[in-house]
TIMAR-385241 format. One record per residue (C-alpha): x negated, y negated, z negated; residue number from 1. Coordinates in steps of 0.1 Angstrom, whole numbers. Last residue first. Layout:
TIMAR-385241
@c1 X; c2 Y; c3 Z; i NUM
...
end
This chain:
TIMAR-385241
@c1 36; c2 52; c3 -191; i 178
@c1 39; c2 14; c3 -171; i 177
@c1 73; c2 4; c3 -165; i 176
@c1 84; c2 16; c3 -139; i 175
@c1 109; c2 -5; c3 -111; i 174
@c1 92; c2 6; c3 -78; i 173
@c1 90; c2 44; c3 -87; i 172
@c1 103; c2 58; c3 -61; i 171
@c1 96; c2 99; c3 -64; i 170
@c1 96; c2 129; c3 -43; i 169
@c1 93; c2 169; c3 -45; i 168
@c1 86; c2 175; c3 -80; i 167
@c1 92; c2 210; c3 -98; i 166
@c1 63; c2 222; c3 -111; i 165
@c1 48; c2 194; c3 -129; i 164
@c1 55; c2 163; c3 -149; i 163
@c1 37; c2 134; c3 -161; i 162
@c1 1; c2 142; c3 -150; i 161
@c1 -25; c2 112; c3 -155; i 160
@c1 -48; c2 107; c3 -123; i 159
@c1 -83; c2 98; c3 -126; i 158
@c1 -104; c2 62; c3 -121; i 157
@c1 -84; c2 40; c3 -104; i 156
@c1 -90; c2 23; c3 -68; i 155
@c1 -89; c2 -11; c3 -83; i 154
@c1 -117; c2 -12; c3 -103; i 153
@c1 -125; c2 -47; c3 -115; i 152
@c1 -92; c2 -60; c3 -105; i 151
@c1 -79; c2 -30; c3 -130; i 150
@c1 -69; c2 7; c3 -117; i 149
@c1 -82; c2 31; c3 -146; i 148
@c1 -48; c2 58; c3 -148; i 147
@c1 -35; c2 66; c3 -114; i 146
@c1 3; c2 85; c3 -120; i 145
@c1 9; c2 121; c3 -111; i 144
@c1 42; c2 139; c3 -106; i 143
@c1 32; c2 179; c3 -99; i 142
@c1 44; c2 201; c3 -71; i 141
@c1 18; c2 220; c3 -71; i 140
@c1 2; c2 225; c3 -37; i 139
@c1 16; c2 192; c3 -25; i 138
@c1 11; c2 167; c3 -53; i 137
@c1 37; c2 140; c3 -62; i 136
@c1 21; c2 108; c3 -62; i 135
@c1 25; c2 75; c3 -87; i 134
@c1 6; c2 41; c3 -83; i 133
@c1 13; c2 16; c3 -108; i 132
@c1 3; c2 -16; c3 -100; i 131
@c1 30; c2 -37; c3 -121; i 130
@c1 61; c2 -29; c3 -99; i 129
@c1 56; c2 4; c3 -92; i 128
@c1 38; c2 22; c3 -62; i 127
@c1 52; c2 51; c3 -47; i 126
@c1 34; c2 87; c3 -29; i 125
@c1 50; c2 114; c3 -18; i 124
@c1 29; c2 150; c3 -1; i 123
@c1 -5; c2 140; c3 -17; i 122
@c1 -32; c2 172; c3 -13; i 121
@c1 -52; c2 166; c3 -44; i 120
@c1 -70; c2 137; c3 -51; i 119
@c1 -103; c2 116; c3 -47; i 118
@c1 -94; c2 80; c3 -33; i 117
@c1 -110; c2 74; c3 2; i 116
@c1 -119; c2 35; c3 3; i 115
@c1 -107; c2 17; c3 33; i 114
@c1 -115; c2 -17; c3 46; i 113
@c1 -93; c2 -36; c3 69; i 112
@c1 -99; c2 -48; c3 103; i 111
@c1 -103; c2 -9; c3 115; i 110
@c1 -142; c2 -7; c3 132; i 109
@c1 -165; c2 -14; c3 107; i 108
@c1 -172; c2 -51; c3 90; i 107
@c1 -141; c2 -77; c3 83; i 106
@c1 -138; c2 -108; c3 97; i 105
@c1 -125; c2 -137; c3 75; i 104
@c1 -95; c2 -153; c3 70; i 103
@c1 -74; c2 -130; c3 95; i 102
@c1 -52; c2 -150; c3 116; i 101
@c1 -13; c2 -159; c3 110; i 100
@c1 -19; c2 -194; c3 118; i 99
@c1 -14; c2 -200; c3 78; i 98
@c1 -48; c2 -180; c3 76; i 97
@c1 -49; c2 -142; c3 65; i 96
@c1 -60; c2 -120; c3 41; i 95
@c1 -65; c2 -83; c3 45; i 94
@c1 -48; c2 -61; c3 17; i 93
@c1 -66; c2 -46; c3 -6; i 92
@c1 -76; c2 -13; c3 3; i 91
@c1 -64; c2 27; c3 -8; i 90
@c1 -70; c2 60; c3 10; i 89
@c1 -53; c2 90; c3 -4; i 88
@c1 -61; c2 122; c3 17; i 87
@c1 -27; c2 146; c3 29; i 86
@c1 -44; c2 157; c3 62; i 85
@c1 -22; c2 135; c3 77; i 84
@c1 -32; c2 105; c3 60; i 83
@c1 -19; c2 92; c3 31; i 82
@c1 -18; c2 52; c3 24; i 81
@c1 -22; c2 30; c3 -10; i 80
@c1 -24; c2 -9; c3 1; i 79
@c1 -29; c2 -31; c3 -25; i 78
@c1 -17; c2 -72; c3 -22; i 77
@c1 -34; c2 -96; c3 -52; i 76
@c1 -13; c2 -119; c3 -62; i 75
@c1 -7; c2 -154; c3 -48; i 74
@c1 -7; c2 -177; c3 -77; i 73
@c1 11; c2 -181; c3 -106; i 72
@c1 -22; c2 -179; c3 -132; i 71
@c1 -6; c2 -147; c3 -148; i 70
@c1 -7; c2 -129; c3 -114; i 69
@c1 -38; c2 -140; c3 -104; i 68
@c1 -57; c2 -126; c3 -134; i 67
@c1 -49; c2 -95; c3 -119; i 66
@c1 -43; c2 -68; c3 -144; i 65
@c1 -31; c2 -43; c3 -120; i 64
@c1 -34; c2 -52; c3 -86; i 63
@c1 1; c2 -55; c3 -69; i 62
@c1 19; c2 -29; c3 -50; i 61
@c1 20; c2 -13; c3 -11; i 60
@c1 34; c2 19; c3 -1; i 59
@c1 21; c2 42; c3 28; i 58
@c1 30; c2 77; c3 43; i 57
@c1 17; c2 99; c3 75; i 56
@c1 -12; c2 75; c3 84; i 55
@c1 -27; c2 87; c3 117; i 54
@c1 -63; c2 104; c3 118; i 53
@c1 -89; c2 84; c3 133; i 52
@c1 -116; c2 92; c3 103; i 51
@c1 -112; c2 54; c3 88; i 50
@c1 -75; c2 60; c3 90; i 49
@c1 -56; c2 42; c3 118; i 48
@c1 -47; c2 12; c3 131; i 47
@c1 -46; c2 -23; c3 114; i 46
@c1 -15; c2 -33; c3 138; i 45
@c1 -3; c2 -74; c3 136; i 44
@c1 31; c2 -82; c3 136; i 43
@c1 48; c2 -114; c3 144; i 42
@c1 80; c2 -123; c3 134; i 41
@c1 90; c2 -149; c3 152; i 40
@c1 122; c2 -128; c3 167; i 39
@c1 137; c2 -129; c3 130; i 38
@c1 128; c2 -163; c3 125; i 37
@c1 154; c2 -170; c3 156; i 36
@c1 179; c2 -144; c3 143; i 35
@c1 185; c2 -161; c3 108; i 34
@c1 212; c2 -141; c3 98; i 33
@c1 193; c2 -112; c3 83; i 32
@c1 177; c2 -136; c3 60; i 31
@c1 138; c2 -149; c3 66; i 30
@c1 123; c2 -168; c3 35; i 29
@c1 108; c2 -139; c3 17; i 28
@c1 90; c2 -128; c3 55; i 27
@c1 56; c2 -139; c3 48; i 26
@c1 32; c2 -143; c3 80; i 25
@c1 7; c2 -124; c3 99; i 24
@c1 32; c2 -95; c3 94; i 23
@c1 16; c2 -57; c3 93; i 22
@c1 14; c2 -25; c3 111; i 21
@c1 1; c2 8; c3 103; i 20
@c1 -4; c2 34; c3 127; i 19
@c1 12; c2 72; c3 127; i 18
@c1 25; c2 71; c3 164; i 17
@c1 58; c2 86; c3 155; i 16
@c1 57; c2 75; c3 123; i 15
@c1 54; c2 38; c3 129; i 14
@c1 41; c2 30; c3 91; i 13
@c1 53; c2 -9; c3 83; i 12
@c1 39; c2 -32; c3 60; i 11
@c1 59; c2 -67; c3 48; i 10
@c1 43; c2 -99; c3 39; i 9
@c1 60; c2 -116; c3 10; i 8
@c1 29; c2 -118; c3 -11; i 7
@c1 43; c2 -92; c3 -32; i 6
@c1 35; c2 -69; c3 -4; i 5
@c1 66; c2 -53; c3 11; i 4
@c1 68; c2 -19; c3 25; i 3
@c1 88; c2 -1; c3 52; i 2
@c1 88; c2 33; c3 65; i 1
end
C-alpha cells in the first residue's frame, strides 16, 4: 500500500511486517524511466504504532484549511493509519532537511508523533483531496467522514455518517467536501 503526501514524498505500509516507511526526498520529479533516480530513492522506516502493534492500513492527505495551501507553499502532510486492532492514529508528517534528515528530533520512541483518534473498529480508511478523511466501520458497515479537522485541530472532532449498512471499502481521493 502506497501513499503520496502532497509534498511529493510517498508512504508505504509493508504488510507483511506491518511498518511504515517513508522517502527522505520528493519523488514528483522521478518517471518510471528514469532508473538511476529510481535506485536513489531512499526510504526512511517510522515503525510501528505507539503500543508496538503493526499498521494494517494508512493513507495520507493535506490539512484542512491550511493557510499554507492558499499561500503556495509546502502544505501541510497528515498521516491517518489503523492499526491491527482496528484504532485510528493520525500525525502530521515529520519534516525533513534537503539531506533527507529529519528537521528536528522528535520526543518518545517512534520519530513521529502519534495521536490516537477515538472511533469505532476501522476496517477501510481514504483521505480526499482537501483533508477529508473517510472510514468504513467494521461492526457496522457504515461510511464515515471526520467532521472538525482545521490546522488548529487537525485530528477532527466527531465522525459524520454518510451511509450505513452496506459499506465494505471506499477511495475517496477526488471528494469534494459533504
Amino acid at each position: 500500500m502506497i501513499s503520496a503526501c502532497p509534498s511529493g514524498r510517498l508512504w508505504a505500509l509493508c504488510r507483511r511486517f506491518g511498518r511504515l516507511w517513508v522517502t527522505t526526498q520528493p519523488v514528483t520529479t522521478v518517471t518510471a524511466v528514469d532508473d538511476a533516480a529510481i535506485c536513489k530513492i531512499t526510504w526512511v522506516s517510522m515503525g510501528l504504532s505507539p503500543q508496538g502493534l503493526a499498521w494494517s492500513l494508512a493513507s495520507v492527505g493535506r490539512l484542512a484549511g491550511d493557510p499554507a495551501k492558499e499561500a503556495g507553499s509546502s502544505v501541510s502532510c497528515v498521516l491517518w493509519c489503523v492499526d491491527t486492532c482496528g484504532q485510528l492514529w493520525m500525525s502530521m508528517a515529520p519534516e525533513f532537511t534537503d539531506e533527507g534528515l529529519l528537521a528536528s528530533a522528535q520526543d518518545g520512541t517512534l520519530p513521529i508523533r502519534w495521536s490516537f483518534v477515538c472511533a469505532p473498529m476501522i476496517s477501510h480508511l481514504s483521505c480526499g483531496p482537501h483533508g477529508q478523511v473517510w472510514a468504513v466501520f467494521l461492526e457496522n458497515q457504515c461510511l464515515a467522514v471526520r467532521v472538525g479537522i482545521s490546522p488548529s485541530c487537525p485530528q477532527g472532532t466527531g465522525w459524520q455518517t454518510v451511509l450505513q449498512g452496506i459499506v465494505s471499502s471506499a477511495s475517496i481521493r477526488g471528494a469534494a467536501s459533504p
